[in-house]
C-alpha positions in Angstrom: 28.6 84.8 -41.0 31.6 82.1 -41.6 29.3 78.9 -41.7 27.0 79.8 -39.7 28.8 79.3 -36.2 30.9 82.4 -36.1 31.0 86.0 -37.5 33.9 86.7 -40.1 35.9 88.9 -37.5 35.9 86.1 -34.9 37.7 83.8 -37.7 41.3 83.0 -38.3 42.3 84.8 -41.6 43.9 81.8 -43.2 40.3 79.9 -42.4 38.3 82.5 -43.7 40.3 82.9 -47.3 40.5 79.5 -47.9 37.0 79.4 -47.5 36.0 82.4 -49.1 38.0 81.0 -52.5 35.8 77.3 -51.7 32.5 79.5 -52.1 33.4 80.9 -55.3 32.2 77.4 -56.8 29.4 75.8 -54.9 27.3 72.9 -55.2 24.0 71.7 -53.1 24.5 68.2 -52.2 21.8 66.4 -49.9 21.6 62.9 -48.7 18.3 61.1 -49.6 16.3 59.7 -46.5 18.7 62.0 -44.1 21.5 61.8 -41.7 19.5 58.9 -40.3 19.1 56.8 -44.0 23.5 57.5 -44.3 24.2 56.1 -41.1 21.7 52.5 -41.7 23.4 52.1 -45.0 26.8 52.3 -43.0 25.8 50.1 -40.8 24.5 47.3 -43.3 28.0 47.5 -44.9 29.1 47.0 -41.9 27.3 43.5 -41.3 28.2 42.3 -45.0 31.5 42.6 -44.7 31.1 40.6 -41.0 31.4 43.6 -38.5 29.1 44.4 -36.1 27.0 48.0 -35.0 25.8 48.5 -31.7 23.8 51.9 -31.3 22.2 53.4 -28.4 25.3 52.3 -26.4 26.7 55.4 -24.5 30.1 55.2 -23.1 30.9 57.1 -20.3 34.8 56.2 -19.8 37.8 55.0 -22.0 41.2 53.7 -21.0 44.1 52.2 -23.2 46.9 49.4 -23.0 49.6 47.9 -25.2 47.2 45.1 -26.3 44.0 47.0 -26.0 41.4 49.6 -25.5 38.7 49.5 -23.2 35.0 51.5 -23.6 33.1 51.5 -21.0 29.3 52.4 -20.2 26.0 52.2 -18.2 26.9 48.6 -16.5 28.9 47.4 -19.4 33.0 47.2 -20.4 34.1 45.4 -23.9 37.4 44.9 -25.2 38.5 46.4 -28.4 41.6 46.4 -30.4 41.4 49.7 -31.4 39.2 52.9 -31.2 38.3 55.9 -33.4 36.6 59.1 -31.1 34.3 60.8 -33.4 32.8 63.0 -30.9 32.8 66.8 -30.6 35.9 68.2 -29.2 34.8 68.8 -25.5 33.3 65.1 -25.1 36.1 63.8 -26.5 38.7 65.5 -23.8 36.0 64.5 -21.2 37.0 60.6 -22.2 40.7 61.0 -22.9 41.8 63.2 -19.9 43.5 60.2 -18.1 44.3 58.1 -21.1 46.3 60.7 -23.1 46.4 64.1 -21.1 48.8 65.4 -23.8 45.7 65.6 -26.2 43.8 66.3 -23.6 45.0 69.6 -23.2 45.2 70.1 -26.7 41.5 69.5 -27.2 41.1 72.1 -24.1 42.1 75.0 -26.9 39.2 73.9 -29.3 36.5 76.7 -28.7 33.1 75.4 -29.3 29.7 77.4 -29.4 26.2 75.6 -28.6 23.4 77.0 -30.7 20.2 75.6 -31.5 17.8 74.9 -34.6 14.3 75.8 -35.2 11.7 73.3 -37.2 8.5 74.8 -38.6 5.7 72.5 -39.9 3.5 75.0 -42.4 0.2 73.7 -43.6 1.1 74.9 -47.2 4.1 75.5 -49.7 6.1 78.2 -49.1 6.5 78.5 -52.6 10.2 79.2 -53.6 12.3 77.2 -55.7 15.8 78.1 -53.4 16.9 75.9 -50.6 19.0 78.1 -48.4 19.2 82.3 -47.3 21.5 84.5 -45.9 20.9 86.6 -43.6 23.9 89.5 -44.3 25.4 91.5 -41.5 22.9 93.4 -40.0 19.9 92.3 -42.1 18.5 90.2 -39.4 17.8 90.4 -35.5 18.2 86.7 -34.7 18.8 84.7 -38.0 21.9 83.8 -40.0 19.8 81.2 -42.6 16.7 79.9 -43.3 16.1 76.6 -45.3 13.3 76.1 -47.5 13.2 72.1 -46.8 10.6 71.1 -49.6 13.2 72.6 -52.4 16.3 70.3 -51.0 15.0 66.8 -52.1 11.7 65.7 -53.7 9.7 63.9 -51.2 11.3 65.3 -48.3 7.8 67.3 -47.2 4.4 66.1 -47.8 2.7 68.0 -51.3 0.6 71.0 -50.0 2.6 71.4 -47.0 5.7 73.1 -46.3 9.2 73.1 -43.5 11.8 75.6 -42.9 15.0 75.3 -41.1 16.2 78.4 -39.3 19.8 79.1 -37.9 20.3 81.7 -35.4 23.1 84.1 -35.3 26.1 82.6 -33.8 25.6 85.4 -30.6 22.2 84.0 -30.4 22.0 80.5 -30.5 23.6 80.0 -26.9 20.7 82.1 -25.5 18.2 80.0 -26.9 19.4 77.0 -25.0 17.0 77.3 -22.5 14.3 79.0 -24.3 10.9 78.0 -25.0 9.4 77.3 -28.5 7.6 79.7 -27.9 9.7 82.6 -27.2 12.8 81.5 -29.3 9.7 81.9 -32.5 8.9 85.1 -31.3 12.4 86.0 -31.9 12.7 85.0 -35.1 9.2 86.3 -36.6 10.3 89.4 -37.7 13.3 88.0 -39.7 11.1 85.2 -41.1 8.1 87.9 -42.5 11.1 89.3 -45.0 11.4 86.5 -47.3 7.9 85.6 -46.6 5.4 87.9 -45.2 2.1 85.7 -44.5 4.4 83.3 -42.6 2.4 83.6 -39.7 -0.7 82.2 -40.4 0.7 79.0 -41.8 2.8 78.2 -38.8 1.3 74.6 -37.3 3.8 73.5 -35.0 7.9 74.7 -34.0 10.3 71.9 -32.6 13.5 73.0 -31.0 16.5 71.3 -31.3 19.9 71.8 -28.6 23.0 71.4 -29.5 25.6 71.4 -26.6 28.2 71.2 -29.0 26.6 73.0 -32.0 29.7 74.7 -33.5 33.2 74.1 -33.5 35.0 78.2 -34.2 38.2 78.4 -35.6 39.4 81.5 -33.8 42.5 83.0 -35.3 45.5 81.1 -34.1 43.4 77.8 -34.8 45.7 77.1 -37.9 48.4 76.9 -35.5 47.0 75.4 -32.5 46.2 72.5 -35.4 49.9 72.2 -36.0 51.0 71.5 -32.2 48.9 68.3 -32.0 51.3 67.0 -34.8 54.1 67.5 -32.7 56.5 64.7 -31.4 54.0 62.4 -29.1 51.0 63.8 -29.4 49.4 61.9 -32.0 50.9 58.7 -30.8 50.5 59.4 -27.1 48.5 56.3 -27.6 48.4 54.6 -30.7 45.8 52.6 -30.4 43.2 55.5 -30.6 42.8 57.7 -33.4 40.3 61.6 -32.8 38.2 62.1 -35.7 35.8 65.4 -36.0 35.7 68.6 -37.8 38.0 70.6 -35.2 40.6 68.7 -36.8 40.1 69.7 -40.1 37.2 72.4 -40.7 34.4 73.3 -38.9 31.5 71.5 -41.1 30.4 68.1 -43.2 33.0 68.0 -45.1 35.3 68.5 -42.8 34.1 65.9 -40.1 34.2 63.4 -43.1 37.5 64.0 -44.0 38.9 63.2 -40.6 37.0 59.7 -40.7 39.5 57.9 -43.4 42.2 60.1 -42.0 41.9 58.4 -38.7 40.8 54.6 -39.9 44.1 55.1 -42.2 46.5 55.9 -38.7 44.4 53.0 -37.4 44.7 50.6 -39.8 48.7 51.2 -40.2 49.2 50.9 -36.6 47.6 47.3 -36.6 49.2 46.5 -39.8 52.7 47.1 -37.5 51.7 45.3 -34.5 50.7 42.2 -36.5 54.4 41.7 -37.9 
């Protein structure tokens, strides 16, 4: 599969060479403490250099002036000079629709697939010193990867226990939304007894996690449907908010992270201007 989210046919060429010469030279990276740990230390960067974070707050509406954008939420409306969407393509057209229906419309061509990911708490080691495997085409019923968490950072699982991460197929992950635990494990079973074949009996508990907006598929034409939202008034339909995400770049990590400075640089310049 092409990351995961799609299969290699369902893939724009151009997408799928550039990242087949990328995986010629790859590196495990993993963040110590989590997702979770990276976005505190953001935050308390935030605060020293006299910013503020607010979290939990979710905002249900935006709308933009000369001077101005507005958030809005549950009982609650603030004031902000600018604003950076860093939300999956479909929430973000759900917010922008009436504020800049030009991008709007643009973000309407993004195809995005939900999946889901399945947790396993072992009561032992699953003793392998590799992080990740991939399922190849047609080697599995209902898996693309597994992930052997105790081999991606020390510390991450408790000694004499293990945790695996498992990935559906992308043609399978939609129709475990609304699955059990239960049924979605006994789905994956028989792909998980390959690489280990006692699995069973050290299975303690299974937590599934939804994602609505779990992969972002760069169907072929997707190179070119990138260049149209750089056309004349599209980007600056309103300047004072900038999209951020991995449709606007490549569908994963790094991808997402790239478009952050990208959009904080269109940002920043555009206050820069209106302060002269």
């Amino acid at each position: 599969t092409t990351l995961y989210g799609a299969h290699a046919n369902e893939t724009s060429s151009g997408f799928y060479h550039a990242l087949a010469r990328q995986g010629m030279s790859l590196e495990v990276l993993a963040l110590r403490g989590g997702a979770s740990r990276f976005c505190e230390m953001l935050a308390s960067s935030v605060h020293r250099f006299g910013g503020r974070v607010r979290t939990g707050a979710v905002v249900r509406a935006a709308r933009a002036g000369a001077d101005g954008v507005w958030l809005s939420g549950d009982g609650w409306t603030e004031r902000f000079d600018a604003a950076i969407l860093a939300l999956p393509a479909p929430a973000t057209r759900a917010l922008v629709d009436g504020v800049m229906p030009r991008a709007a419309g643009w973000l309407g061509g993004v195809t995005v697939r939900p999946t889901v990911t399945i947790g396993l708490i072992l009561d032992r080691s699953v003793g392998v010193r590799w992080f990740g495997l991939s399922y190849a085409r047609g080697e599995s019923r209902a898996l693309a990867a597994v992930c052997a968490l105790e081999a991606k950072v020390p510390g991450l699982v408790p000694p004499g226990s293990g945790a695996l991460l498992a990935l559906p197929l992308p043609e399978v992950g939609p129709r475990m939304m609304d699955a059990t635990p239960e049924a979605v494990l006994d789905a994956v079973l028989p792909d998980l007894r390959r690489p280990f074949p006692r699995i069973d009996a050290a299975i303690r508990a299974v937590r599934l996690y939804r994602w609505e907006h779990g992969w972002t598929v760069f169907r072929p034409g997707h190179l070119q449907h990138l260049a149209r939202l750089r056309e004349p008034g599209v980007p600056d339909e309103q300047p004072r908010i900038a999209l951020a995400g991995d449709y606007l770049v490549a569908p994963n990590v790094e991808g997402a992270v790239v478009s952050g400075p990208r959009a904080a640089e269109r940002i920043l310049s555009m206050l820069e201007s209106a302060a002269v």
